[in-house]
Structures are given as structure tokens and as C-alpha cells.
MARMARZA-845833 format. One line per field, with one value per residue (C-alpha): x, y, z; residue in three letters; residue number from 0. Coordinates in steps of 0.2 Angstrom, whole numbers. Layout:
N
east	[X,...]
north	[Y,...]
up	[Z,...]
code	[Ala,...]
pos	[NUM,...]
//
This chain:
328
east	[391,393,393,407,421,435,450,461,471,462,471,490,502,497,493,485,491,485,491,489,491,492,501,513,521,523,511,517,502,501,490,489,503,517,521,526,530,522,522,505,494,480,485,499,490,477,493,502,484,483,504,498,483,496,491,505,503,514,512,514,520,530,544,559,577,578,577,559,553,568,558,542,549,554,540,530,541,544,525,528,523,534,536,531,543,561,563,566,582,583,589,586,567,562,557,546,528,521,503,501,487,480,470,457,451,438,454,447,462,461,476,488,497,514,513,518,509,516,519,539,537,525,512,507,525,536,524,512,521,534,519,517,499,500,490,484,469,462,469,464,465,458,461,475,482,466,462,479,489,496,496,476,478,492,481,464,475,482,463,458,471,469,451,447,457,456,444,443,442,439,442,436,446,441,452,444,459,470,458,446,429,416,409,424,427,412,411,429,423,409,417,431,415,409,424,425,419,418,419,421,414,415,398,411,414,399,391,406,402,382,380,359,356,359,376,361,358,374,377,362,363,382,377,367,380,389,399,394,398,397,401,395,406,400,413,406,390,393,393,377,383,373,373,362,354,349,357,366,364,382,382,397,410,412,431,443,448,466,463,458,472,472,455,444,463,461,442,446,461,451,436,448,455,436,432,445,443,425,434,426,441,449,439,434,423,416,399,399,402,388,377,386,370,368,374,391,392,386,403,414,408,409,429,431,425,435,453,446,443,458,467,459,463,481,491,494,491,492,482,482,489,481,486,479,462,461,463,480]
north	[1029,1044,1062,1070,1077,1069,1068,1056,1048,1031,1017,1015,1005,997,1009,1022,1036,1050,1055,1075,1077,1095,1112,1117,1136,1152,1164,1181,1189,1207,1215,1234,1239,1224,1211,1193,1175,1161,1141,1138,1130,1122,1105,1106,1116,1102,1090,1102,1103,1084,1083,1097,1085,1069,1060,1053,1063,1064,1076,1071,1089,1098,1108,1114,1114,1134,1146,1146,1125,1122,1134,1125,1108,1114,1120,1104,1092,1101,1097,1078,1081,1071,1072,1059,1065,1071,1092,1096,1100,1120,1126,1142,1146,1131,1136,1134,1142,1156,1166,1184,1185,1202,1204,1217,1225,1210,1196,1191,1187,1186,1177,1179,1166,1161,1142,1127,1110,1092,1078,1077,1056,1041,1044,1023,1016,1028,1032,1016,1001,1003,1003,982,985,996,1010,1026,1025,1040,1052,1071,1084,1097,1117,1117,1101,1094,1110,1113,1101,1089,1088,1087,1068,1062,1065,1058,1042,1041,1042,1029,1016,1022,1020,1003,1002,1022,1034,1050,1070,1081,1099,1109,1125,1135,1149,1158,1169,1154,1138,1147,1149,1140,1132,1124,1119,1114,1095,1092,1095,1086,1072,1073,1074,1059,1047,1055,1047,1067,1082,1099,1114,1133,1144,1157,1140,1135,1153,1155,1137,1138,1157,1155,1143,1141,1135,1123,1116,1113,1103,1094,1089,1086,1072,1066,1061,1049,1055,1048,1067,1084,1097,1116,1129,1147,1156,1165,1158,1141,1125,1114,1095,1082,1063,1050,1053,1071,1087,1094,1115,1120,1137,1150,1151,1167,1172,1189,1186,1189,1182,1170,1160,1143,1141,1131,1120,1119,1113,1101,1092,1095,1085,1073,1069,1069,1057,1046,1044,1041,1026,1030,1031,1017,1008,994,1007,1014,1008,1013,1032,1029,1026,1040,1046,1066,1065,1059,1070,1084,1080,1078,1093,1105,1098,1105,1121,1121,1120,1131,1145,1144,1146,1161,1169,1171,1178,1165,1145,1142,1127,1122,1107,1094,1099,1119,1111,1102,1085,1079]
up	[683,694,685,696,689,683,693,687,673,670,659,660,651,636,620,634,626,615,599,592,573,565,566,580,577,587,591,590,599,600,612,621,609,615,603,614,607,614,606,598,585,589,589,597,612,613,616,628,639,639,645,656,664,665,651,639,621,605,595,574,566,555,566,558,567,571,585,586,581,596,607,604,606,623,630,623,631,648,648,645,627,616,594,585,571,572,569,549,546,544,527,516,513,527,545,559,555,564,568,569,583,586,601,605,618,623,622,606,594,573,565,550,546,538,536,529,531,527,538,537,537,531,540,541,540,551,564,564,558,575,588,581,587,602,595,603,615,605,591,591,575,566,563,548,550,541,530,521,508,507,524,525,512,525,540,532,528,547,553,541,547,566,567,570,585,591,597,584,591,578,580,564,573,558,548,535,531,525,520,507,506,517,500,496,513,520,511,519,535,536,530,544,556,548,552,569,588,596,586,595,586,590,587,574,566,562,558,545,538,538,539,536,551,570,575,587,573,563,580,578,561,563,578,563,552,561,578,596,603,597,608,602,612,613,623,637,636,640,628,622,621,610,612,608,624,623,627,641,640,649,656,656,669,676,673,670,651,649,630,623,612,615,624,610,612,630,632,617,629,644,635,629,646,653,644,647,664,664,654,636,624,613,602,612,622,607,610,628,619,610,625,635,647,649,667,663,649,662,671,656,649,665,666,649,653,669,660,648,661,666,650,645,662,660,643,627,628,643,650,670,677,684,700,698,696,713,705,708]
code	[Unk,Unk,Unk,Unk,Unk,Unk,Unk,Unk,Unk,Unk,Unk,Unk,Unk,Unk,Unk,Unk,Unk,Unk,Unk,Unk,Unk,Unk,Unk,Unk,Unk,Unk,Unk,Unk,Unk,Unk,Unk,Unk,Unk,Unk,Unk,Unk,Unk,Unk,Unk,Unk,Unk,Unk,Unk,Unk,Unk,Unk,Unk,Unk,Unk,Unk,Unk,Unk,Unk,Unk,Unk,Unk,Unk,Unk,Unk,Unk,Unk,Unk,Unk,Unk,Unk,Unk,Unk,Unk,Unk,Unk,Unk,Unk,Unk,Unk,Unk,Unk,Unk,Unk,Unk,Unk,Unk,Unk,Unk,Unk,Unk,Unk,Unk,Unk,Unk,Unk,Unk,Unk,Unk,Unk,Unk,Unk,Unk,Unk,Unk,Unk,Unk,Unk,Unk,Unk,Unk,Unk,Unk,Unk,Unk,Unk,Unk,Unk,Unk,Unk,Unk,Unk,Unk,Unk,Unk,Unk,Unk,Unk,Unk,Unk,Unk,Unk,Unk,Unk,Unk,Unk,Unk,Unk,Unk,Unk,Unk,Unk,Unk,Unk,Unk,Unk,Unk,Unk,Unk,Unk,Unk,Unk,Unk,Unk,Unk,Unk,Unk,Unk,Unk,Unk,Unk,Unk,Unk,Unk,Unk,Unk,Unk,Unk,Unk,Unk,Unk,Unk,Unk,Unk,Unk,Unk,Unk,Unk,Unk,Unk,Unk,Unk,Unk,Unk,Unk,Unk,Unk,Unk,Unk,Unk,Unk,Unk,Unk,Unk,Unk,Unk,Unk,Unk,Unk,Unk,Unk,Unk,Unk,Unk,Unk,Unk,Unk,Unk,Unk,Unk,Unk,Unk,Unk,Unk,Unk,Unk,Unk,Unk,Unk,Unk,Unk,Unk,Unk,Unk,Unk,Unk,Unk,Unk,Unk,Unk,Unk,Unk,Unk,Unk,Unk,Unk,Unk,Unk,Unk,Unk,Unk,Unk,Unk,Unk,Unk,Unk,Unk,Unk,Unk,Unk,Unk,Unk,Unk,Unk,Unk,Unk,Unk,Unk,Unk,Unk,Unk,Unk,Unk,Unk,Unk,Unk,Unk,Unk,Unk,Unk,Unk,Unk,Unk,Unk,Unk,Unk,Unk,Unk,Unk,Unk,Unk,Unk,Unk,Unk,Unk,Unk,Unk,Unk,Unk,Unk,Unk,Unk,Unk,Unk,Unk,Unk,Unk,Unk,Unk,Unk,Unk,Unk,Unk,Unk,Unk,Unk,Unk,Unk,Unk,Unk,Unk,Unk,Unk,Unk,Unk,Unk,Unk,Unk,Unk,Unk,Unk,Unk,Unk,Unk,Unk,Unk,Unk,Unk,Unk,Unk,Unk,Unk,Unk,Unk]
pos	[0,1,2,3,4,5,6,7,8,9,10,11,12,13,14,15,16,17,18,19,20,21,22,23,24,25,26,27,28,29,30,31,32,33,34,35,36,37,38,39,40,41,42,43,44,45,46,47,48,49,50,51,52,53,54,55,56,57,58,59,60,61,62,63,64,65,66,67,68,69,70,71,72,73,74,75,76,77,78,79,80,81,82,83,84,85,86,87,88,89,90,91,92,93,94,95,96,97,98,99,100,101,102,103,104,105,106,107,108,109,110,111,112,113,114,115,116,117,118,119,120,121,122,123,124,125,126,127,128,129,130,131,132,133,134,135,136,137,138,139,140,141,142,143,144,145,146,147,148,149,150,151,152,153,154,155,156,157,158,159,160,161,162,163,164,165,166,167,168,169,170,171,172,173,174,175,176,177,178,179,180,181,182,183,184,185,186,187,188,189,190,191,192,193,194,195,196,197,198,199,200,201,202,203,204,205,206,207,208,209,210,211,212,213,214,215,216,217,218,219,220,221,222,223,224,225,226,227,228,229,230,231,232,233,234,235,236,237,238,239,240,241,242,243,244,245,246,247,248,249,250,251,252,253,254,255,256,257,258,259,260,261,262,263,264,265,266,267,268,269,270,271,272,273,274,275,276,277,278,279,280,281,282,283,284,285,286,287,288,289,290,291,292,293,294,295,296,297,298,299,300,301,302,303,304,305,306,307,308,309,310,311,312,313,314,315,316,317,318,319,320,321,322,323,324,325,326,327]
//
């Protein structure tokens, strides 16, 4: 299989789409002494990139019927993005979740959150039972939507009933100041990393999880414990990508930082939309995953990085089409 880059949605029809569980809020990002709103949460980013990239995606959330969940179901569904559970009706004490992100001086961004999270429906009979068979084509979660209950129970139990027919991303998306310690934590996660076929892992994530090793190694033990992917991202510096194969040492893409909200979100959806054209998603290919070559995951990887670069070149969550990158 050639290692070129990506450049267009493969399967159609069918269950060819992707499903996004987790957190969908606002970010109110202040920065150089301006406060701006934009959509976020990690999750629902991932699914806004892979809208953004023309791949079919539902988002499964917890949106509330107010100023701000209606401004976030906007700006998801003039991506194509579409829910996979109505708004929650807005009432006193209920409303749509939100991040304080501070950025500093070098674009990076530390959170404060006010959140609530809890899938507003039955996770296996309101959002599974109707697809009589046609599940997704792959299923992609993590940061708060698989930390913080009872939401975490209702996505572990989605992933359990989705895996024998759907490819699994996993996205730790790490945030200490809300999930509790890394002691308590650190057995969730790696069970998540367990059930999953690609797990995408930041460098801060894995310091703040296994503060007395290599984040390199984290990754590598990590590929250990059952995933055919793991992707370690390092910011500037690039990513290192481990399959069964070997390693594929990414280097950094040379870009003006505007910040960098959203971009872990971004290379996730980018990796996910990588993949699926090199025709490696769904679970009838996941033993073609599992004997992914480095010079496909070279491609896949360096796509990734791309979408990324763009993101964090332009102010909040922000992903590129598929037609800003040159692959329309």
C-alpha cells in the first residue's frame, strides 16, 4: 500500500460513519487580556474536524436547550456534524457546560471547568437498538466523557456493545484539575486503553499519569496492553507512532502558534480520517490494523499532523477543511 497522504473519504453508505462520544461546551478562552467564546470540548472537536474532513459523524453528548448548547449545536451541524441525542431541555440549575481556558504567552491554555456529565439517553437502546445492525465504522472518545460519572459507566457500556463490530480511538485528553489524582485515575485509563484499536496520547498526559518514566515508554508499554496503534504526541516536537511493526519518529511542523485549543482534538480527527482512507476502520479490518506497516502509518501520521498545524495557527477549535489542505 502506498504511503502517500490521504486524500479522500473511502467507504460510503452502509454504517460508513463515525460516532464521537463525550463532552461538547464552550470555551471562553481568554488571551492578551480579551475574553472570546468559542464551541469546544474535546470530543466534540474531534467530531467537528472529522465533519470538517467530509466524513459523516454524530456526536452523542449532553447539550442543554440554551443560548450557549444552541450555539454549539450550530456550529457542529454547519460542519455536517449531526447529535446523536436531542438538546436537554433548559430548566433552573441545568445548562450547557463551559471551560475557562487561559492562554499564555506561548498559546498554551490551562482549563477550569464547570461541567456536568451524563448521557441524556440509554446508551444501547436509544442510540444502538434503531441502527438494526448498521453500526458505526469506528467510535472515538476520551478526555471527560470517560473520566467523570456517571457518564464514564454509560460510555464504557457503549464501547463494550460497539466493539465487535467497530474500530475503537481512545483519547485519554487528560484534566487533572477536574478527574482527581493520577493514582486514582491511572487503572481507568488503562483499562480504556485496553479495549481500544488506537489510542492517541499527549506527552503532559502521560508525564502527569507516570511522572517517574518516559512518556516513550508509557507508549510503549501502553502498545502492550492490547491496542493495534498508539500514537504519542509531543507538540512541537513532532509525534512517535508504535505498531506492531515498529516505530515511525514524526517530526514537528514548523508553524506561527496562534494557541493551541483544540489541537490534540484536531490530530485525533485528522488520525481518524487517515486511517480510514488507507481503509483500516470497522472491525472487519481490524486485523489489517494490526499489521499496519510503518510506511502507511508514516502517511497517516504526517496527515494528522497536518490538520493539526493548521488548528493551532488560527484562534480556538478550529480545524481545516478538507479542501484547505489540498485534498478536495
Amino acid at each position: 500500500m502506498s504511503a502517500a497522504a490521504p486524500t479522500a473519504p473511502g467507504r460510503a453508505g452502509g454504517g460508513a460513519a463515525a460516532l464521537v462520544v463525550g463532552e461538547a461546551l464552550v470555551d471562553v478562552v481568554h488571551a492578551g487580556g480579551t475574553t472570546r467564546e468559542h464551541p469546544g470540548g474535546s470530543p466534540a472537536n474531534v467530531a467537528l474536524g472529522l465533519g470538517r474532513l467530509g466524513r459523516p459523524a454524530r456526536l452523542l453528548t449532553r447539550l442543554v436547550d440554551d443560548e450557549r448548547g444552541r450555539r454549539v449545536l450550530e456550529h457542529l451541524r454547519a460542519s455536517g456534524v449531526e447529535l446523536a441525542a436531542p438538546l436537554l431541555p433548559a430548566a433552573e440549575g441545568v445548562r450547557t457546560s463551559t471551560a475557562q481556558a487561559h492562554v499564555g504567552a506561548d498559546g498554551g491554555a490551562r482549563y477550569e471547568f464547570d461541567l456536568e456529565w451524563s448521557l441524556p439517553v440509554d446508551v444501547v437502546d436509544e442510540v444502538l437498538a434503531p441502527l438494526d445492525g448498521r453500526r458505526p465504522l469506528v467510535v472515538a472518545t476520551g478526555s471527560l466523557g470517560t473520566a467523570l460519572e456517571p457518564g464514564g459507566a454509560q460510555v464504557a457500556r457503549l464501547l463494550e456493545a460497539l466493539r465487535p463490530t467497530t474500530t475503537v480511538v481512545y483519547d485519554p485528553n487528560l484534566r487533572p484539575t477536574i478527574i482527581g489524582p493520577a493514582e486514582e485515575v491511572r487503572a481507568g485509563v488503562e483499562a480504556l486503553v485496553g479495549t481500544a484499536d488506537v489510542v492517541k496520547m499527549s506527552a503532559e498526559d502521560a508525564e502527569w499519569l507516570f511522572p517517574d518514566r518516559a512518556p516513550e515508554e508509557t507508549a510503549r508499554s501502553w502498545l502492550g496492553l492490547g491496542p493495534a496503534l498508539v500514537v504519542l504526541t509531543r507538540g512541537g516536537e513532532g509525534s512517535l507512532a508504535l505498531c506492531a511493526a515498529g516505530e515511525v519518529d514524526q517530526p514537528g511542523l514548523a508553524v506561527d502558534v496562534a494557541d493551541t485549543v483544540g489541537a490534540g482534538d484536531s490530530f485525533t480527527g485528522g488520525l481518524v480520517d487517515a486511517l480510514w482512507s488507507a481503509d483500516l476502520l470497522g472491525a472487519d479490518r481490524r486485523e489489517a490494523l494490526a499489521r499496519v506497516g510503518t510506511e502507511v502509518l508514516t502517511a497517516c501520521v504526517a496527515a494528522a499532523a497536518e490538520v493539526a498545524a493548521v488548528t493551532v495557527s488560527r484562534p480556538g477549535a478550529d480545524p481545516p477543511t478538507r479542501e484547505e489542505l489540498g485534498r478536495g
